[in-house]
C-alpha positions as CSV (number, residue, x, y, z in Angstrom):
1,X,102.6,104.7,127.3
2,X,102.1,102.7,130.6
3,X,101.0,105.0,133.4
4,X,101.4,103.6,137.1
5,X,99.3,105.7,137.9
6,X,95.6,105.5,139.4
7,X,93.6,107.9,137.5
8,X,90.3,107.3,138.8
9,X,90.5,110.0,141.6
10,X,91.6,112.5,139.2
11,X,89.9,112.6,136.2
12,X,86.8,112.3,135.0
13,X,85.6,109.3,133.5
14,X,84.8,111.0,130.1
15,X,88.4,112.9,130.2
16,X,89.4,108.8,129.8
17,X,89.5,108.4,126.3
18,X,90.5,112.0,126.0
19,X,93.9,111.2,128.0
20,X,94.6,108.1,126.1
21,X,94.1,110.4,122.8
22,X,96.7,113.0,124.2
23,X,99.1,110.1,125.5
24,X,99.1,108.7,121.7
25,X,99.1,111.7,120.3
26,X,96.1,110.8,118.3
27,X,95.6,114.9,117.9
28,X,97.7,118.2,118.1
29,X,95.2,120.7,119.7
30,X,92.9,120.2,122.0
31,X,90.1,122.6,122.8
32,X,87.7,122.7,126.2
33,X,84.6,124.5,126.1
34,X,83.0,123.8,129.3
35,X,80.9,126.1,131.9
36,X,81.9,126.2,135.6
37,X,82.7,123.0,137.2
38,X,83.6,120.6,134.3
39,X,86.8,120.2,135.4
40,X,88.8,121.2,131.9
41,X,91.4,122.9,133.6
42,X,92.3,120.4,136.2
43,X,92.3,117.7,133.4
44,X,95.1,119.5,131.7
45,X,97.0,120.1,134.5
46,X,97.2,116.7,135.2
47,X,97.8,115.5,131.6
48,X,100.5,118.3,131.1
49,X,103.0,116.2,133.8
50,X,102.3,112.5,132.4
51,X,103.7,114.1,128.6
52,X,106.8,115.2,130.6
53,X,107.7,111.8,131.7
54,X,106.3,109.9,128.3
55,X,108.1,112.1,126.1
56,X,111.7,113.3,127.7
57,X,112.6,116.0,125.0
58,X,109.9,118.3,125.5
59,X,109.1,121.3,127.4
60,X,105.7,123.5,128.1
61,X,104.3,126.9,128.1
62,X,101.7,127.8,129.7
63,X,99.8,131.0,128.6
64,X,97.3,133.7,130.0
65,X,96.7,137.1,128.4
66,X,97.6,139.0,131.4
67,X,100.9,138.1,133.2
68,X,100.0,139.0,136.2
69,X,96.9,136.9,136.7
70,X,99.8,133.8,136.2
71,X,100.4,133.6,140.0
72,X,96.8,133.3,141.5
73,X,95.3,130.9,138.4
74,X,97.4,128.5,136.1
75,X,100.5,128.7,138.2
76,X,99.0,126.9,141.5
77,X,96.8,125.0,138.9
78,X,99.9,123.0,137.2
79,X,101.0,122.7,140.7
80,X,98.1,121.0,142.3
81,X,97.8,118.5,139.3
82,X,101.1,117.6,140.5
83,X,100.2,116.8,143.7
84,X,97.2,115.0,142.6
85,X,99.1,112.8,140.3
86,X,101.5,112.1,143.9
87,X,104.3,113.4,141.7
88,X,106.0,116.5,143.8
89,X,108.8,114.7,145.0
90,X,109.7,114.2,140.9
91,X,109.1,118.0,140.5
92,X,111.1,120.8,141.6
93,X,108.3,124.1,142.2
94,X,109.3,127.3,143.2
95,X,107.4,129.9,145.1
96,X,106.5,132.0,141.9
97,X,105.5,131.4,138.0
98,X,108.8,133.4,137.4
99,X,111.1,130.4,137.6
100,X,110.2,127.5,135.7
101,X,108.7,124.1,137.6
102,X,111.7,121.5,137.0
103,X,111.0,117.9,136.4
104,X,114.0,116.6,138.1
105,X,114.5,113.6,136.3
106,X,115.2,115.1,132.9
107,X,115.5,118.7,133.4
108,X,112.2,119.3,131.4
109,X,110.6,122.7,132.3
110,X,107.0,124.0,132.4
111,X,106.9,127.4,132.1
112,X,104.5,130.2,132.2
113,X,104.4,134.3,130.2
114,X,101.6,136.4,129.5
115,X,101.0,137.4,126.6
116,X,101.3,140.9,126.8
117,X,103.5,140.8,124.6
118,X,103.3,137.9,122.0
119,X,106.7,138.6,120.6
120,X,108.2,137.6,124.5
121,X,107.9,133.9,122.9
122,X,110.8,134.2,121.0
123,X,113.2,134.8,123.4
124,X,112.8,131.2,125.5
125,X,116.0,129.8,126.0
126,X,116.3,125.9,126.4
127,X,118.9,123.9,127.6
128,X,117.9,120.7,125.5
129,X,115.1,119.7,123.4
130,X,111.9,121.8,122.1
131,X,108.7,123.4,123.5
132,X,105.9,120.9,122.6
133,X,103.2,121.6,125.0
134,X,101.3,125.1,125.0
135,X,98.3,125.7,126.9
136,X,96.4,128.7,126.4
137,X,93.6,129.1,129.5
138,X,91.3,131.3,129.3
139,X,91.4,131.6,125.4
140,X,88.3,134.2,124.9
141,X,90.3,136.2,127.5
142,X,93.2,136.6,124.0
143,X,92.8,139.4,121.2
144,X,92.0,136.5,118.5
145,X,93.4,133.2,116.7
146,X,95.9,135.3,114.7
147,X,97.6,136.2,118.4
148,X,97.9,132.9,119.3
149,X,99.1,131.6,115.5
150,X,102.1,134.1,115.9
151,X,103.0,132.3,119.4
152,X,102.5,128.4,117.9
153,X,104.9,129.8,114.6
154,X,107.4,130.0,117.1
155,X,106.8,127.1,119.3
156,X,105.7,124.4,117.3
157,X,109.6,124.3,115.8
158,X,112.6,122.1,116.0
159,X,110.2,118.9,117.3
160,X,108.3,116.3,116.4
161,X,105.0,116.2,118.1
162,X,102.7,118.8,119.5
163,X,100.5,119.0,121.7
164,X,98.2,122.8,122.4
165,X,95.9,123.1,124.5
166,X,92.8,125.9,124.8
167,X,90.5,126.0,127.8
168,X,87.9,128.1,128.3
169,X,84.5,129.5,129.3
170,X,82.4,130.6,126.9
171,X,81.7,134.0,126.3
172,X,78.2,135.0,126.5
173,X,78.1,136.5,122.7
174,X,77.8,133.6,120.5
175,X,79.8,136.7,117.9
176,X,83.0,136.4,120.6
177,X,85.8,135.0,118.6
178,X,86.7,132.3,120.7
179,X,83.0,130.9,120.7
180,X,83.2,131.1,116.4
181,X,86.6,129.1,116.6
182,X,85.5,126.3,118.5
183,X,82.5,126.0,116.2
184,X,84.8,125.9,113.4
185,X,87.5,123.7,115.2
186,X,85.2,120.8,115.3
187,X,85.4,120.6,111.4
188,X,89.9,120.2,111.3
189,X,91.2,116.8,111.5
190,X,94.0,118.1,113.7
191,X,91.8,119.1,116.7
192,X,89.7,117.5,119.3
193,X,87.1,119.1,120.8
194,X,86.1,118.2,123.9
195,X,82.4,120.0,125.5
196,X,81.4,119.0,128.8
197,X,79.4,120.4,132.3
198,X,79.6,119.9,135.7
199,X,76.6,117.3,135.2
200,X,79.6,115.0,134.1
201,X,81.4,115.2,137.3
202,X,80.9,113.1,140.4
203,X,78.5,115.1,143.1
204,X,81.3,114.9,145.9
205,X,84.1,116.3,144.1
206,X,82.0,119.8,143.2
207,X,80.5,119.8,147.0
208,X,76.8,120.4,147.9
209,X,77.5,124.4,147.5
210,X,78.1,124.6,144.5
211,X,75.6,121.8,143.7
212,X,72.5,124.4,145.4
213,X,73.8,127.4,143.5
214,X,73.8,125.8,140.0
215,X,70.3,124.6,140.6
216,X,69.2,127.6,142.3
217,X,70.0,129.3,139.5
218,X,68.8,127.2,136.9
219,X,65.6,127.9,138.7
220,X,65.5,132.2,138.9
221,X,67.5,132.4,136.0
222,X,67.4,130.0,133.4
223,X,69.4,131.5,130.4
224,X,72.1,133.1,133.0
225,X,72.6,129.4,134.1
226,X,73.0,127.7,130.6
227,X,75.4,130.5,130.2
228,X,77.8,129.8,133.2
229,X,77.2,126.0,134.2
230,X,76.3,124.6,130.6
231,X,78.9,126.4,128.6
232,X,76.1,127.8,126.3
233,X,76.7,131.1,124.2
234,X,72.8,132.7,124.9
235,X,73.4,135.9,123.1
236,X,73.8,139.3,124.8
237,X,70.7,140.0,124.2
238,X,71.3,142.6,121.1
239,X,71.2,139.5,118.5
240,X,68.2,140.5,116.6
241,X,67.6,136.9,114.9
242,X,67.9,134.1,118.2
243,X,66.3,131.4,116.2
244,X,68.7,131.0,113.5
245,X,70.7,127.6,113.4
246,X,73.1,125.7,111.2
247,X,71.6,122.8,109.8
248,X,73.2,120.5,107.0
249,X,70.7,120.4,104.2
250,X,72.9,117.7,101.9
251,X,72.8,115.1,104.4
252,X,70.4,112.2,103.5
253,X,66.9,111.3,105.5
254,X,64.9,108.5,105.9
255,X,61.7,108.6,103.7
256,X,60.3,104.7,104.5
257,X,61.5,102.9,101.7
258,X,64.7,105.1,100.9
259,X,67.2,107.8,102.2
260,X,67.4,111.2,100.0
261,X,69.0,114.1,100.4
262,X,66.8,117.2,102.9
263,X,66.8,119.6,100.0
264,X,65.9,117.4,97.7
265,X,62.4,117.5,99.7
266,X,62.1,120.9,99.3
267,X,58.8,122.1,97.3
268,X,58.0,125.8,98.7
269,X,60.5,127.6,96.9
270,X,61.2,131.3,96.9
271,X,64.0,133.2,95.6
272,X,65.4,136.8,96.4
273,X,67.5,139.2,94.9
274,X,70.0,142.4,97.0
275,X,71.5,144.2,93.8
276,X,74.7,145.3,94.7
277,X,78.3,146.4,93.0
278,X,80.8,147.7,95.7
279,X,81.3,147.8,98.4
280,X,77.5,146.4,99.1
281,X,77.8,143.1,97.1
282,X,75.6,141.2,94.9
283,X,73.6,138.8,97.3
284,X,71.0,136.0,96.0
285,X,69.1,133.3,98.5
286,X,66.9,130.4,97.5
287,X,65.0,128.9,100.6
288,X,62.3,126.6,101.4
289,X,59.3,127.6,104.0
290,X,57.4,124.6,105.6
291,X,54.8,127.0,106.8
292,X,53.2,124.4,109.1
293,X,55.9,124.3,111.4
294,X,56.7,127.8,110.6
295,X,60.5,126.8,109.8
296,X,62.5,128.7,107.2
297,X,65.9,126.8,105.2
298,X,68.5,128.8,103.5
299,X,70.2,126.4,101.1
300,X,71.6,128.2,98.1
301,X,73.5,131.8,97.9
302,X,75.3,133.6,95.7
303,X,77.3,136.9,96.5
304,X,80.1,138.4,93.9
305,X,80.9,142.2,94.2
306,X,81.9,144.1,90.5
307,X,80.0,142.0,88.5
308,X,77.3,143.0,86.1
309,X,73.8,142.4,85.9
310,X,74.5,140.1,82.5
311,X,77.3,138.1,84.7
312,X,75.4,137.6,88.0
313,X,72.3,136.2,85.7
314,X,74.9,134.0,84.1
315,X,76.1,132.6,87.2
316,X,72.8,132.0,88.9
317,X,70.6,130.5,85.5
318,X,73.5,129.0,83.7
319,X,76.9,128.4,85.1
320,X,75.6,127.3,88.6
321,X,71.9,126.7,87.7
322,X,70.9,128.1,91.2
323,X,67.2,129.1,89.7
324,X,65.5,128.1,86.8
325,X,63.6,130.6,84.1
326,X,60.3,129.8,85.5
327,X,61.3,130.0,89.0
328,X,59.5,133.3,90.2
329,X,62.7,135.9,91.7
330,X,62.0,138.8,94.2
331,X,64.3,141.4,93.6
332,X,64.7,145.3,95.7
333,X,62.4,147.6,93.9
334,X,64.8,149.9,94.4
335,X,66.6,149.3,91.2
336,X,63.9,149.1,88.2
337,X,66.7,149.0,85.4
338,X,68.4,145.9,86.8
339,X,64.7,144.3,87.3
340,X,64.4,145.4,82.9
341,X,68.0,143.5,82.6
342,X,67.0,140.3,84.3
343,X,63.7,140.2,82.5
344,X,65.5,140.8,79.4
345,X,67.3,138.0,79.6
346,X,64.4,135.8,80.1
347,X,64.4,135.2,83.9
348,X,60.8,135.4,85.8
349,X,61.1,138.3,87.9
350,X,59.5,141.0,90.1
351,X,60.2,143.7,92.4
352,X,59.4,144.2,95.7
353,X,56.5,146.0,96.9
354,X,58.0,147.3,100.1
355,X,56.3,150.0,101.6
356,X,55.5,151.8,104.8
357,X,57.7,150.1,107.7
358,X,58.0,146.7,105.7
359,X,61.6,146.4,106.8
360,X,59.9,146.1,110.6
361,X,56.9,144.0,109.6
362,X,60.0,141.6,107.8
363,X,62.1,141.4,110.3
364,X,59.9,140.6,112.9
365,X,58.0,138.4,110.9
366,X,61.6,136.6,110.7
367,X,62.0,136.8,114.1
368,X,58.8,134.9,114.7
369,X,59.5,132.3,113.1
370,X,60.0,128.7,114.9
371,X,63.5,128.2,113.3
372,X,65.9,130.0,110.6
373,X,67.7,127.0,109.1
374,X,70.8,128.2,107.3
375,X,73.3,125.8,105.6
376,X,76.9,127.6,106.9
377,X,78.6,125.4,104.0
378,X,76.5,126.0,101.2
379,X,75.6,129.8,102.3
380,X,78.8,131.0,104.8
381,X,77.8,134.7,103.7
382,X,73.8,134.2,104.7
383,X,74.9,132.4,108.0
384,X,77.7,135.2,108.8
385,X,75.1,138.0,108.4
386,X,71.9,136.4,110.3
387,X,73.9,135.3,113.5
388,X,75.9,138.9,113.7
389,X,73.3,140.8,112.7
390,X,73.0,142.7,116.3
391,X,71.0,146.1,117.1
392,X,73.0,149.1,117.5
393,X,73.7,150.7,121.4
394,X,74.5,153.7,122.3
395,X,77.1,155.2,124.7
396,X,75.6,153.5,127.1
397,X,75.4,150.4,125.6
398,X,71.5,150.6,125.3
399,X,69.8,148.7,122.7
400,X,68.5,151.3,120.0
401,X,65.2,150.4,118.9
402,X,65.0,149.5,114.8
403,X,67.1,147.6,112.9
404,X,70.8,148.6,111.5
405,X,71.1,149.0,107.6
406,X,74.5,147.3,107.5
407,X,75.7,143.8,106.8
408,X,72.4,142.9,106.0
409,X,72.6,142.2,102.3
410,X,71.5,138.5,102.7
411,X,69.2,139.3,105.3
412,X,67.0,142.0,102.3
413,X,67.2,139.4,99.6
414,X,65.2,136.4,101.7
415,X,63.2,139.1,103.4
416,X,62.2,140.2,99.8
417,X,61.9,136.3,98.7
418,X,59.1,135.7,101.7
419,X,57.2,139.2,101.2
420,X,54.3,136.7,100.1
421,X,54.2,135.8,103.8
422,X,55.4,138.4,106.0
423,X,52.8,141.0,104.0
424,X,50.0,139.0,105.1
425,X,47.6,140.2,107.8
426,X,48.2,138.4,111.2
427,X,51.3,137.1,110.1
């Protein structure tokens, strides 16, 4: 599509390529992280009218949870892209979000509903063609993606392209839902994700003000400012493991005169053992501790509920060959006969010592450490656990001192695997 249009007063230059990918349709859903300032918002509102006049047949909807935050946020939003874009004389805008904006050309509408009731959706009527552009702002501000998966079922219908967009600031917990599914949208071939700041965007268009207060901030308040400004998910402070991070241990590095695989440098081994049946699972973790740099790698897990001690060894020393006979095991104390089983079987294997307060020493042991490596492909149980694993609050949504025996079955097996380390004095 041709555009006679000068975009370089409106859009960042970054949001370039971005337009061009929307205008081809080169993606379905498009997703903005950004912290305050970056300019995601405005960008959609100025591609949503350009799709109007490139593609005739469709319509848009744009969302926000609450209805009646429409008026004062996306509503004047749309409108001001279309002013930007020099376009109002094309556009027909009332004076509220209640009655559609008419593109006068075609009769195309954009149209705006809150979602306070997701089943609203179905009741859009349309006097030609089909509802192919959605835009959900403020997506963290939405009760999940299964909310927003009933409204697509019944928009993305009767058409033949599709185009969704999801702004957003994220949300201070790096648990919020929203902050998970843009971690996990970067991996589907349908969806662009697009993460930028206000350090992208041209000095004059933010103002001076805002310039001050960003970097004012950044001085008093450091982690408050990568927050808002940077788009960062800091934690809320209750995460009890902040050094934990996905890391891909199958991808190859350069070792002078060849590439090879991380783990395949891996020499420090230890292995750990949470018994479990049901509800508490089964959970087994292989790692590797470079205890130079004081960096520990998850790369292996297994975690099976119902099975018995003679399956799980199976799985781990035969089917899956996730340990080896003569690779030592650290396994809870706590369950002496399945310890007997394993040994039985052949498998090199010991139990725990425990002890006075060696869940504290552990954990903050753990916590100490430079990073937590976990591979969220190869161990998507370990990786759930460590980054969720939160201290409790009470009523008043205090931290309670100690650590929360829940969810944590992951978290006992590598802290049994690395007692070697974390019983050592000074560690």
């Amino acid at each position: 599509m041709e555009v006679n249009i000068k975009l370089d007063e409106q859009i960042i230059p970054m949001y370039k390529g971005v337009l061009k990918d929307i205008l081809n349709h080169g993606h379905t859903h498009y997703l903005f992280p950004g912290g305050r300032g970056s300019t995601k918002s405005s960008f959609v509102t100025i591609a949503i009218p350009l799709l109007l006049m490139a593609f005739p047949d469709v319509h848009v909807v744009c969302f926000r949870k609450v209805a009646n935050t429409i008026q004062t946020s996306i509503f004047p939003q749309v409108v001001w892209g279309i002013y930007q874009l020099g376009l109002e004389s094309l556009f027909k805008i009332p004076k509220t979000y209640s009655t559609p904006i008419v593109y006068k050309p075609t009769g195309q509408r954009i149209m705006f509903m809150g979602l306070d009731d997701p089943m609203k959706v179905k009741s859009i009527k349309l006097p030609f063609g089909y509802i192919g552009v959605t835009w959900f702002e403020e997506l963290d501000q939405f009760a999940g993606e299964n909310e927003l998966r009933t409204v697509t079922q019944s928009t993305m219908r009767g058409g033949e392209l599709f185009w969704d967009f999801r702004t957003f600031n994220p949300p201070i917990s790096m648990n919020n839902w929203a902050n998970e599914y843009a971690e996990t949208a970067e991996e589907r071939e349908n969806t662009l994700v697009v993460r930028n700041t206000y350090l992208d965007v041209p000095r004059e268009w933010l103002g001076e003000q805002f310039i001050e207060e960003a970097e004012e901030l950044k001085q008093i308040n450091p982690r408050a400012y990568e927050h808002e400004y940077m788009g960062k998910a800091v934690g809320t402070g209750g995460n009890v493991f902040e050094n934990v991070e996905h890391l891909d241990m199958g991808k190859e590095i350069d070792l002078g005169d060849r590439r090879v695989p991380l783990l395949s440098t891996f020499s420090n081994i230890f292995c750990g053992i949470d018994w479990g049946w049901f509800p508490d699972p089964f959970a087994f973790n292989k790692m590797h501790f470079d205890a130079n740099r004081r960096d520990l790698y998850i790369f292996e897990e297994y975690h099976a509920n119902k099975e018995s001690n003679q399956s799980t060894f199976e799985t781990l020393y035969n089917d899956k060959k996730l340990v080896a006979l003569d690779e030592l095991v650290t396994a809870d104390s706590a369950e002496p006969k399945s310890i007997a089983d394993y040994r039985s079987y052949g498998a090199f294997i010991r139990g725990a010592q425990k002890g006075p307060d060696s869940v504290n020493y552990s954990h903050k042991w753990l916590q100490s450490l430079n990073h937590i490596y976990i591979d969220k492909h190869r161990c998507p149980e370990t990786y759930d656990e460590f980054v969720h694993y939160e201290y409790e609050r009470d009523k008043d949504n205090n931290i309670i001192s100690g650590y929360p025996d829940a969810n944590n079955h992951h978290i006992d097996a590598v802290r049994y695997a690395m007692e070697k380390y974390y019983r050592r004095r000074g560690a």
